[in-house]
C-alpha positions as CSV (number, residue, x, y, z in Angstrom):
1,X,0.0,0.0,0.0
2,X,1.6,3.7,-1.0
3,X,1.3,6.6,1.5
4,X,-1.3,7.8,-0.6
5,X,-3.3,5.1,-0.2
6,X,-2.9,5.7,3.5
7,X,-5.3,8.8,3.3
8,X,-8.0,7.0,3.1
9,X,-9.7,6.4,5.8
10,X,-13.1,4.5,7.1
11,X,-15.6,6.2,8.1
12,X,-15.9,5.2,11.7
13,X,-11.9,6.2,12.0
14,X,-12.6,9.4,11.0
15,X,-15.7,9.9,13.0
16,X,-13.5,8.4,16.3
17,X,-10.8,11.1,15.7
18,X,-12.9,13.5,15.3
19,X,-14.3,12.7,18.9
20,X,-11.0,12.6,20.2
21,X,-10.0,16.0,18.4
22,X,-13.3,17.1,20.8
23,X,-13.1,16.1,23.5
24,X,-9.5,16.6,23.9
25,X,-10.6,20.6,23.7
26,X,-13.7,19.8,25.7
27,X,-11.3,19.2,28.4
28,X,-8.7,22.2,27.6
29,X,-11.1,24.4,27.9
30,X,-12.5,23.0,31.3
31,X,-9.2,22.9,33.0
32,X,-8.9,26.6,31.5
33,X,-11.5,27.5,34.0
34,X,-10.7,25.9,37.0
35,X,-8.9,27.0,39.8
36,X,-4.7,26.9,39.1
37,X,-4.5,24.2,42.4
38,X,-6.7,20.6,42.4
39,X,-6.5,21.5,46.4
40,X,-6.7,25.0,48.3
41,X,-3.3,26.1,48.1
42,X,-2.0,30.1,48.9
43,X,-0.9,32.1,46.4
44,X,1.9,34.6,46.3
45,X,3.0,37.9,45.1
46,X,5.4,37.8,41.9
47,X,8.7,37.6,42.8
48,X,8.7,35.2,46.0
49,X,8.5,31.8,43.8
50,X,9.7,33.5,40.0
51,X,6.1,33.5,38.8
52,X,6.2,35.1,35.2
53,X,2.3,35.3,35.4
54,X,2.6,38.1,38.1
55,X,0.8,37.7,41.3
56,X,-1.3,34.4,42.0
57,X,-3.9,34.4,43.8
58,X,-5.2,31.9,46.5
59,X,-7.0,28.8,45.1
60,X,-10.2,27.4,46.5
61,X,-8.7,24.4,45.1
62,X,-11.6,22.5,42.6
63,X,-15.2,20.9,44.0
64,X,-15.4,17.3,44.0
65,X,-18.2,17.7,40.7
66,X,-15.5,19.4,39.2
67,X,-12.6,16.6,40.2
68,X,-15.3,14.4,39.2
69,X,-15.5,15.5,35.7
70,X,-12.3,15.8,34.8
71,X,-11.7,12.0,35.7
72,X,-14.5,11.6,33.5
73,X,-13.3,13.6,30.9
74,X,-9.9,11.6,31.2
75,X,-11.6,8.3,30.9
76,X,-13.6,9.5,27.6
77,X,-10.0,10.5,26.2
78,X,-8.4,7.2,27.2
79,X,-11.2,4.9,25.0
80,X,-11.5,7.3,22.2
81,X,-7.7,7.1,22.2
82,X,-7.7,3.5,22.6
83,X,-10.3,3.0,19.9
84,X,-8.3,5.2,17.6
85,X,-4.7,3.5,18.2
86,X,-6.3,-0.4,18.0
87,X,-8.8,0.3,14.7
88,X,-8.8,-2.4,12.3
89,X,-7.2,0.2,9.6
90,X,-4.3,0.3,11.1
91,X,-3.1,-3.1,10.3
92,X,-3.8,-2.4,6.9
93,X,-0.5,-0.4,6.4
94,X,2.9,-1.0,6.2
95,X,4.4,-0.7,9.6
96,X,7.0,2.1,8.4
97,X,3.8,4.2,7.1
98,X,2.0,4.6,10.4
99,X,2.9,7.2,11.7
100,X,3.0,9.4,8.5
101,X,-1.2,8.1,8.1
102,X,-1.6,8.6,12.1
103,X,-0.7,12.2,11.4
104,X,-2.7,12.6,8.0
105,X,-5.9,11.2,9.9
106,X,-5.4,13.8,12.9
107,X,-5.5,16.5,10.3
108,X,-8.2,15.3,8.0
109,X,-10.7,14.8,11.6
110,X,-10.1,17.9,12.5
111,X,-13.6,19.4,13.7
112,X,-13.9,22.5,11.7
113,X,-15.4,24.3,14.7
114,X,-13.5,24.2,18.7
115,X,-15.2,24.4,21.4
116,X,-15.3,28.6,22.8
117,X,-12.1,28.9,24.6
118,X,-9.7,25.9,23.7
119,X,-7.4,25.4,20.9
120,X,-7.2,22.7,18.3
121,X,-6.1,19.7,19.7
């Protein structure tokens, strides 16, 4: 199989990276709103601990709904991850042509739209 062969993928590939490509900026953006500390920790003002942010402030740490959802957030990553890396396709290509089709599928399942406030993953 050629390389350009490689760019075509299934459909359910596709549709599993794309999830991925989600949720990984699902959960970016959720962490981007959270407290800087899982647990209450003090802050301090800039220049005690080299902070190039400026002053921290004092974290309330994060509620147990919120620890709660990022674990769950994490375990959605994990499968779609798993499903992505153990798909069928895969073992349809040469071995030395993985990673170059790996990288091709990440940019063809790119959602089109991020969720407000993350990047693209």
């Amino acid at each position: 199989m050629t390389s350009s062969d490689a760019r075509s993928f299934p459909d359910d590939l596709l549709k599993l990276q794309e999830q991925l490509h989600r949720a990984n900026a699902e959960h970016r953006a959720f962490l981007a709103r959270l407290p800087w500390s899982v647990e209450p920790m003090p802050g301090w003002a800039r220049g005690e601990r080299f902070s190039h942010r400026g002053d921290v402030p004092d974290s309330p740490g994060w509620s147990q709904e919120e620890k709660e959802t990022v674990d769950r957030m994490w375990a959605e990553i994990r499968e779609l991850a798993i499903s992505v890396v153990d798909h069928p396709h895969w073992a349809t290509l040469a071995r030395e042509e993985v990673v170059s089709a790996r990288m091709e599928l990440k940019k063809q399942a790119r959602p089109a739209e991020e969720p407000a406030g993350s990047e693209a993953a």
